[in-house]
N, C-alpha and C positions, 0 to 999 in steps of 0.2 A: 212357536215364537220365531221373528224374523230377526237372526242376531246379526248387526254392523259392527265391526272390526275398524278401528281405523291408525291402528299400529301392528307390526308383526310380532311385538309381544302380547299382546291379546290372544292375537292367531297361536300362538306356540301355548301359551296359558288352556287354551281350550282343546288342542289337538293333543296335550297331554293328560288332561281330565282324564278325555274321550279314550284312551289307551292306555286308561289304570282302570277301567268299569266306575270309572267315576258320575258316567253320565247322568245315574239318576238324581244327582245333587239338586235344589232349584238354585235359577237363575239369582244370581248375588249370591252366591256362595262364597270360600275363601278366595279357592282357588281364580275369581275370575277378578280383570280386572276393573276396577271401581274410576266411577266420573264424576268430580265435584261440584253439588248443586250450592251455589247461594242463595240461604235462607237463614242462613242467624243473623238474628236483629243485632243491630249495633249496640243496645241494651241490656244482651245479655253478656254481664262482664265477670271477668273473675269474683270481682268485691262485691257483685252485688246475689252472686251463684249461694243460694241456702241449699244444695244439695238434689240427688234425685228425688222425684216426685215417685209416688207410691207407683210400684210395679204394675198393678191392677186400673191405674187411673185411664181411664179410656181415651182416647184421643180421635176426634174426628178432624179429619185432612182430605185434600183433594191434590192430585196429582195432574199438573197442566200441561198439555199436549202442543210440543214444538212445532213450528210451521219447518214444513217441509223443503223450504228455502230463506231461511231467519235474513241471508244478505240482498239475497235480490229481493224481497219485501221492503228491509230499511229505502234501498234505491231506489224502488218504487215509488212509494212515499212524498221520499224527497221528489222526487218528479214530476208526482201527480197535483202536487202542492205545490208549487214554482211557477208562478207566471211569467217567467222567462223561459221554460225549458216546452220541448214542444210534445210531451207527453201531460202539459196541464190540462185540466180535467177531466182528460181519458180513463172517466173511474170503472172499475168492474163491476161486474152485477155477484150476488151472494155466492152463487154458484162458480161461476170462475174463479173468484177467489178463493173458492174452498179447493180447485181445482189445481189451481199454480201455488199458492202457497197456504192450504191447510195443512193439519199434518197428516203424517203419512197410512195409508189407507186400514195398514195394522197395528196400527199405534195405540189404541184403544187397548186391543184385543191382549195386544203384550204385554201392556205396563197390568193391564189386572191378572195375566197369568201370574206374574212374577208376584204380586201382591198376596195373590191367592198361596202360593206355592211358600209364599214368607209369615205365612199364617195371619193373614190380615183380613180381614170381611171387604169384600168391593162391594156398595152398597147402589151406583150407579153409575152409570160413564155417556158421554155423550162425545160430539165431536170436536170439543174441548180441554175436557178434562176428565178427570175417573173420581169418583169420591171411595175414602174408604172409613175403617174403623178398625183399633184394636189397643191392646193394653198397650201402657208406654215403655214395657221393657218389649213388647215383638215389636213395637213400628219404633225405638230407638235402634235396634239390630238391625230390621231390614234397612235401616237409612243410614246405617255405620256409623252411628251417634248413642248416646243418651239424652234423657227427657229431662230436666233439671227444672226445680223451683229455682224463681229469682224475687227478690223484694227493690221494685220498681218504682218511685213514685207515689210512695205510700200503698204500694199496692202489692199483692201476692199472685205472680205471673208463671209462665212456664213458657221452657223454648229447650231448642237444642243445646247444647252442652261442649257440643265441638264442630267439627266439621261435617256438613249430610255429604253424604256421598248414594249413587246410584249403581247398577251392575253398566260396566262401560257398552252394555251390548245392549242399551237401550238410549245412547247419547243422542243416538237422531229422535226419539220418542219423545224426551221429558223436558218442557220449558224450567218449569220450577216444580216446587211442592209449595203449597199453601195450607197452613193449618198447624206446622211442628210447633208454632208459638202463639202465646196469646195475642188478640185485638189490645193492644194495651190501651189508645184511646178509640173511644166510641163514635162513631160518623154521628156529626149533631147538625140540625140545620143554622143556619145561617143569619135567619129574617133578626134584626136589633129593632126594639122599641122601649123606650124607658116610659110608656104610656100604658096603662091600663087600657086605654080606651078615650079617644078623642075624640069630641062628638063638631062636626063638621055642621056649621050654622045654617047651610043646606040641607042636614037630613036629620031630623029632630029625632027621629025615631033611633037614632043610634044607641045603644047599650052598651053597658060593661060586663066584666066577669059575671056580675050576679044576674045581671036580666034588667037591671034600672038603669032608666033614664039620665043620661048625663048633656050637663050642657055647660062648656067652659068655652071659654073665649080664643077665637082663633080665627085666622084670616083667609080669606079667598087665593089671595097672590102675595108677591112679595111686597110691604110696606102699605099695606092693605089701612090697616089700623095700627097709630099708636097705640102703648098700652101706659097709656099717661098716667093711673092710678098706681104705677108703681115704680122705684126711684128708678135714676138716669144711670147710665151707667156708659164709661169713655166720652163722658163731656154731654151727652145728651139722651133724650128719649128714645128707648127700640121698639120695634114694631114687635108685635105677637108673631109669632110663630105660624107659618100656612096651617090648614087642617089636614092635609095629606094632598099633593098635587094630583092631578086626574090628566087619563091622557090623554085629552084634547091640547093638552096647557107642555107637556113632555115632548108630544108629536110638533107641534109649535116651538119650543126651544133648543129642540135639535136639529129641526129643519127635514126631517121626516113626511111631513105634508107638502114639500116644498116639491119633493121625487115623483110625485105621480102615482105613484105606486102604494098600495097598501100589504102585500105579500100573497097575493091571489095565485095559487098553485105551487106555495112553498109549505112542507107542513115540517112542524119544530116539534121536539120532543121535548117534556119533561121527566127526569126519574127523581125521584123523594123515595123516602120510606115509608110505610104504612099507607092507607087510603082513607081519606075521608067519605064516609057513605051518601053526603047529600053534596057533592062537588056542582056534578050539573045541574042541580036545582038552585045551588049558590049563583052559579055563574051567571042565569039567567036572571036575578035577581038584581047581581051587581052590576050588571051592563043597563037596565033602565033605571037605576039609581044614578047612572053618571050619565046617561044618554045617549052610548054607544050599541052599538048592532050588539044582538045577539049572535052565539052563533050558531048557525044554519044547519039544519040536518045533516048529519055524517063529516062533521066540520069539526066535531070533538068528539075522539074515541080514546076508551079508561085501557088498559088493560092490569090486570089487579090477579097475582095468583092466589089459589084456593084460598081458606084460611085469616087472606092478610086481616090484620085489628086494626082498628080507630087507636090512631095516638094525638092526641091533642096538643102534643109538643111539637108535630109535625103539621099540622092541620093546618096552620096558618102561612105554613113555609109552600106548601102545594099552593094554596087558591093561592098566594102572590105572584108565584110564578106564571103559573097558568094566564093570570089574568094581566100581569106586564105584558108577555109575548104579545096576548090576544090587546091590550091598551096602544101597544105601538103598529101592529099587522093584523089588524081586523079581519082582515079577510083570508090569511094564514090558517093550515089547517095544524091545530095543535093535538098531540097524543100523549096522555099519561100513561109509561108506566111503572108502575111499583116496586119498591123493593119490598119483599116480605117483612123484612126486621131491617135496622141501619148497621148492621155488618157489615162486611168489606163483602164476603162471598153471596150475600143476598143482592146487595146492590150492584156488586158484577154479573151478575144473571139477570138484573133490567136491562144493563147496559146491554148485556149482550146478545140480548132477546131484539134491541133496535137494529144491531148490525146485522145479525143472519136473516131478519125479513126485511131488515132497509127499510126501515118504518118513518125515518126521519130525515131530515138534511141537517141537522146541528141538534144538541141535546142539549137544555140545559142542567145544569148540578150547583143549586146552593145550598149547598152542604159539604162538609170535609171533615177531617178525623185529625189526626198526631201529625206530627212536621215529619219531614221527609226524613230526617234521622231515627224519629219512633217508628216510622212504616217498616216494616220487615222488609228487603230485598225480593223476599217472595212473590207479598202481594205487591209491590212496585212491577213486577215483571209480571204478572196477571194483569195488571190494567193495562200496562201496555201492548201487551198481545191486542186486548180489544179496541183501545183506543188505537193503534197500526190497522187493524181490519176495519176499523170505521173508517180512517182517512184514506185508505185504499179503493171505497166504495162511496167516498165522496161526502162523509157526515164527518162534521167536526163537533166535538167537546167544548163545551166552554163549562166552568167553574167560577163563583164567587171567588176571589182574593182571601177573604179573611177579616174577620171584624176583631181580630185578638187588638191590634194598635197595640202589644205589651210587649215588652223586651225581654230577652233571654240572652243570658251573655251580653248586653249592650247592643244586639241588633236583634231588629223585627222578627217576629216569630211568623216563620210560612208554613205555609200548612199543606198536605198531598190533600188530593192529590191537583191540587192548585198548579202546585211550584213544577209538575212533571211538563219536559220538554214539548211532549205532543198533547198536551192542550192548553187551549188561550185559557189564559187566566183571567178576571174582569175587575178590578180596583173601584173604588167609591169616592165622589165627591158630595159636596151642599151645591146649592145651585139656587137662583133666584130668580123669579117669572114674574113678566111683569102683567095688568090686567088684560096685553092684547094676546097674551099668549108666547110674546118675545123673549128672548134671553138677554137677561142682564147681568149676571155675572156669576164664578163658579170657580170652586176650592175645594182644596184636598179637604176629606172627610178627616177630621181631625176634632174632635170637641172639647170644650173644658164646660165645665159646668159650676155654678154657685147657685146660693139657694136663697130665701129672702129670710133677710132677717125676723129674730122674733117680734123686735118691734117696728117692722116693716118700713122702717124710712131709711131700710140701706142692704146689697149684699153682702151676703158675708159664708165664703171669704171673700175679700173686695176682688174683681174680676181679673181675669180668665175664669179665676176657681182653679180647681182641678180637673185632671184629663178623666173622661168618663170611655168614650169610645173612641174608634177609629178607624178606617179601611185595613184591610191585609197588606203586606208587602215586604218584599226583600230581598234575598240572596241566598240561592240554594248551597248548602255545602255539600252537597256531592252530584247533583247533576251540572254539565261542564255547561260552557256558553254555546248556544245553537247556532249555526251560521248567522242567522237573520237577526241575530241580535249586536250582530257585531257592527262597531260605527254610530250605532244610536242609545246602544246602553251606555254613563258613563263610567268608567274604573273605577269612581269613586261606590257605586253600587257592584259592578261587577268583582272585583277583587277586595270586597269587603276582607275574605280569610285571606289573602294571599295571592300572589302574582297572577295565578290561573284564574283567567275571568270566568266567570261563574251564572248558572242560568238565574236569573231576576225577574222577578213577580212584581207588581200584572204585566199585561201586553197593552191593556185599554181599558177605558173608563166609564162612569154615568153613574147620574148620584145615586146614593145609598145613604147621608146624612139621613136618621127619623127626623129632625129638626125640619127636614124639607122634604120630606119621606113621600108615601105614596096612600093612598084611601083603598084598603083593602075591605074585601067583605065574605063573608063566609061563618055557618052554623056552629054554634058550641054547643055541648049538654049542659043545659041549667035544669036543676030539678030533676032531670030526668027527663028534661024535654029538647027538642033542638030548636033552636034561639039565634036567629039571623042578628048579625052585628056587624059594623063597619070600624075599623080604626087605621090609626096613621103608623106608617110600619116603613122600617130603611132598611140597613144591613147591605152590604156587596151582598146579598139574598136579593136584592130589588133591581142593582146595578147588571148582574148578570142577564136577568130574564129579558130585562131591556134593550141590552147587546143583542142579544137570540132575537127579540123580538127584530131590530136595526137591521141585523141579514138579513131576515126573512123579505123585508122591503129590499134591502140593496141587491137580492137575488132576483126579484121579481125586475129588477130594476136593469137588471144586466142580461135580462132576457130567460130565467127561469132556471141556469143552470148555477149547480149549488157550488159553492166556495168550499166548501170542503174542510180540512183543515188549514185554514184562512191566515195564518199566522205571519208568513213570506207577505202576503197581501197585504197584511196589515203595517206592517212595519215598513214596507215598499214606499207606503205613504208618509210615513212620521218626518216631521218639520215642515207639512206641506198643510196649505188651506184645508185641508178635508179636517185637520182637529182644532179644537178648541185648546191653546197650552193650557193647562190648569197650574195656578200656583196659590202659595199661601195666601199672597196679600192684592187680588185681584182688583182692588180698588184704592189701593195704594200701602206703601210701605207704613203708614201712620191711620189708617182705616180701618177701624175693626168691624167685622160683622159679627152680629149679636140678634139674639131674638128670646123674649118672651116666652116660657111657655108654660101653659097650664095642665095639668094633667088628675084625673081622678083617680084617686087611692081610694079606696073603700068610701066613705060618707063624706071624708075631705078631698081640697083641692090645694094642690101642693104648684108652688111658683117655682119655679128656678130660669135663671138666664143662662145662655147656651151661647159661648163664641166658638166659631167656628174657622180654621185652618192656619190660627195664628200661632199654635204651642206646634211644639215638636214633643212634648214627653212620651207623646206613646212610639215616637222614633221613624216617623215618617217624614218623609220630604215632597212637597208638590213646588218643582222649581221652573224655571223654564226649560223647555224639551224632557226627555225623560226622566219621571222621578220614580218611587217607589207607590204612589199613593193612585195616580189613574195611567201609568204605563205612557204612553204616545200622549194618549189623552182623550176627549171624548167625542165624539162624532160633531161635525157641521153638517148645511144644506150641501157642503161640497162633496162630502164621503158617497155619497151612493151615487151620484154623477163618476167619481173617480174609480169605484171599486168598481164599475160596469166599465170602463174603460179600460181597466185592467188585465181583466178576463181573456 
């Protein structure tokens, strides 16, 4: 073992071991001294501590490996990301970076002797991280804690009990430890649809859950068809609802056809959880159902570890994404890959399977887990290690916002790992196309809903209704404000808790209302058979991939080098023609937008009217310049002329 001292009380600690025959103690014994890692969740509180957990309860943990230069990586960063500094885009390749700032070359080999020597199982290690195993009274000793049940949230959890501490003569080795505690909530995707299944009057053949045919009414474009057979609602007749926009009608309203460019020699990642087994037979399927390219030989590659299962809770969250990217940058090479399970530690080994082979220029993630206060410290400082080696190597992050629109304490609930400084976060709007493909207008995703009465000559409750959905957004309480946000966020979001301005969710937008959602397509099991189906699906799950999709053009568009972690860039632009402001009442203070929609439940077909960006109940804001609900705002024909001129 390679022991670092870096007090001469350490030194005097160990030179006196050493000259009592104390030597053959392991490593974190009494006598040496101890270096505090944060990893107790904010969760785990006196009041809500029921005690230690059984002696014998096993605990599986992974021990994360510090970069061998933790400050000059942060400056790096900052650097490499800054289109004013003149080390922007100068990224490293996987190798250098594991070079200059991986960690250090026996770092592995230490932290598992000392684990070994503390009676703990190492069961793998990589250049990462080490994983181990053992009862919860040897790994509360080796980590100068105990293992404590807590009662969470209706829930029965475990964490540490005090403070972890490590042996001080591995502080250059150990970023965190991940695992003392439980996942308290579970990474879920993203994709919102209050539709079984909306059958699009262009594709007859569409299905629901069971395999039957459905066919409810719904429109091409925006204002397409009144839905005159059922009552008025703010003084007049509203139109039915689009069937899901398609991205001929998307690429058109943001001016992404306008660039030149389609993302030819940019290729985007996707990571989800689990895999769907007929992805690329889907894709193929849903590209000549909408009329766009397929894609091309070695233009879409899976990677999927041993093992992963079919989740059908996830299966619709992948083909959406996959096929946004591929709806906005056709010619973009997109790569799946998998998390085994939706864990925090499964889907960080996607992630970070992108960065050690540089598989991507930008990743997307519609999915997220607990707000930044449920997150343990642990795993916040695990994802940042790889999100810091992605943007070092030129791949940026992006994350869906958040469809919660619900309030906690009286302010919006954000969600990790969304709300984390190093990555763009992506907010949701509704949006309106007209039949040339043009953009007419566009608001924070915000809905209320009402439903038609029994005796159908009226809603009820009379409109708005009630808030049903919403985009993500808000105000972190403990990561601080990032440079780039300062000046364009305002106080009244950033110092939501108090004077210290505060990091603020999203960065930027694109819709995710379902109400004006997107026509996905992809296999379910009916019967026991797999059963191609199409439906209209929203959620910041839609708005994200969208974004990802937008670089990928604005890359190609700037000459093929990647943006990286894009964020400086982005906000460099905000109050400038490159966005779209999004606000509530986009067509005036006294205008509501409303739409029709039909959707199929089982044998029936259920009405409700749907206004869009006029409530605040679920505690969002879409004002003029930045609000909580699309960040800056959403891309024009001017963003990828500007973001190439940036570079």
């Amino acid at each position: 073992m390679n022991h670092r001292f870096t007090s001469s009380a350490a030194l005097l600690a160990v030179t006196t071991a050493l000259a009592t025959g104390l030597s053959a103690l392991p490593a974190g014994a009494a006598s040496e001294t101890r270096h505090t890692v944060d990893a107790v969740p904010a969760w785990a509180t006196a009041s809500a501590d029921r005690g230690p957990v059984a002696a014998a309860t096993t605990i599986d943990a992974r021990v994360y490996l510090q970069s061998r230069a933790p400050a000059g990586l942060d400056a790096f960063v900052a650097a490499v990301s800054d289109p004013d500094n003149a080390l922007y885009q100068q990224y490293l390749s996987p190798a250098d970076y594991t070079a200059r700032y991986g960690a250090l070359p026996n770092a592995a080999k230490d932290v598992s002797s000392w684990l070994t020597a503390s009676g703990l199982k190492v069961t793998s290690s990589n250049a990462h991280y080490v994983t181990f195993s053992g009862s919860a009274d040897k790994v509360g000793a080796a980590f100068g804690t105990k293992i404590d049940s807590y009662a969470v949230d209706g829930k029965t959890v475990f964490a540490p009990s005090g403070t972890v501490s490590i042996p001080g003569s591995l502080t250059a080795d150990v970023l965190t430890v991940m695992g003392l505690s439980s996942q308290l909530v579970m990474n879920q995707p993203l994709a919102s649809s209050t539709d079984s299944s909306d059958a699009a009057d262009s594709n007859p053949t569409q299905v629901d859950e069971s395999g039957d045919a459905v066919t409810v009414p719904c429109t091409s474009y925006e204002g397409e068809k009144l839905a005159t057979k059922y009552p008025k609602a703010y003084g007049k007749t509203q139109p039915y609802a689009v069937c899901g926009y398609e991205p001929k009608q998307l690429r058109g309203a943001y001016g992404v056809d306008k660039s030149g460019a389609t993302g030819k020699g940019i290729t985007m990642a996707v990571v989800d959880a689990y895999a769907l087994p007929t992805m690329a037979k889907d894709l193929k399927q849903w590209a000549k159902n909408r009329g766009e390219p397929a894609f091309k030989k070695g233009q879409y590659k899976e990677y999927v570890p041993d093992g992963t299962a079919y989740n059908a809770g996830w299966a619709g969250e992948e083909a959406l994404d996959i096929e946004a990217i591929h709806g906005m940058a056709p010619d973009a090479n997109v790569v799946y890959v998998a998390g085994k399970t939706a864990s925090d530690s499964d889907l960080l080994d996607a992630l970070q399977m992108i960065v050690d082979k540089k598989l991507a220029d930008a990743v997307n993630n519609s999915w997220g887990g607990g707000t930044d206060q449920q997150t343990p410290p642990s795993t916040i400082a695990a994802y940042e290690a790889t999100f810091k080696a992605g943007a070092a190597e030129g791949i940026g992050f992006y994350f869906s916002s958040g469809d919660s629109g619900g309030l906690e304490g009286g302010q919006p609930v954000v969600q990790y790992p969304s709300i984390d400084p190093y990555v763009t976060s992506v907010g949701g709007s509704a949006i309106g196309i007209d039949k040339n493909n043009g953009y007419m207008w566009e608001t924070g995703w915000e809905t209320d809903y009402t439903s038609l009465s029994k005796d159908g000559k009226s809603w009820d409750p009379a409109p708005p209704g009630d808030f049903t959905s919403g985009a993500g957004g808000g105000t972190s309480r403990i990561f601080k404000q990032p440079s780039w946000q300062k000046g364009v966020v305002p106080s009244k979001f950033s110092e939501a808790f108090g004077r210290t301005p505060m990091r603020t969710v999203p960065d930027i937008g694109a819709v995710a209302d379902p109400t004006t959602g997107f026509l996905e397509g992809y296999s379910g099991q009916v019967g026991g058979k797999w059963v191609y189906g199409e439906n209209r699906i929203g959620g910041t799950s839609l708005s994200s991939p969208l974004i990802v999709g937008m670089q990928a053009v604005a890359e190609e568009a700037a000459g093929g080098k990647s943006f990286g972690f894009a964020n400086k860039l982005i906000y460099k632009l905000a109050g400038s023609k490159s966005y779209h402001d999004v606000t509530d009442t986009p067509l005036g203070k006294d205008t509501h937008i409303a739409h029709v929609r039909t959707r199929a439940v089982g044998s029936e077909t259920v009405i409700s009217l749907a206004t869009a960006g006029q409530s605040r109940d679920g505690g969002l804001w879409a004002i003029k310049g930045y609000d909580t609900t699309t960040g800056v705002g959403s891309p024009t024909a001017d963003y990828f002329r500007s973001m190439a001129s940036l570079r």
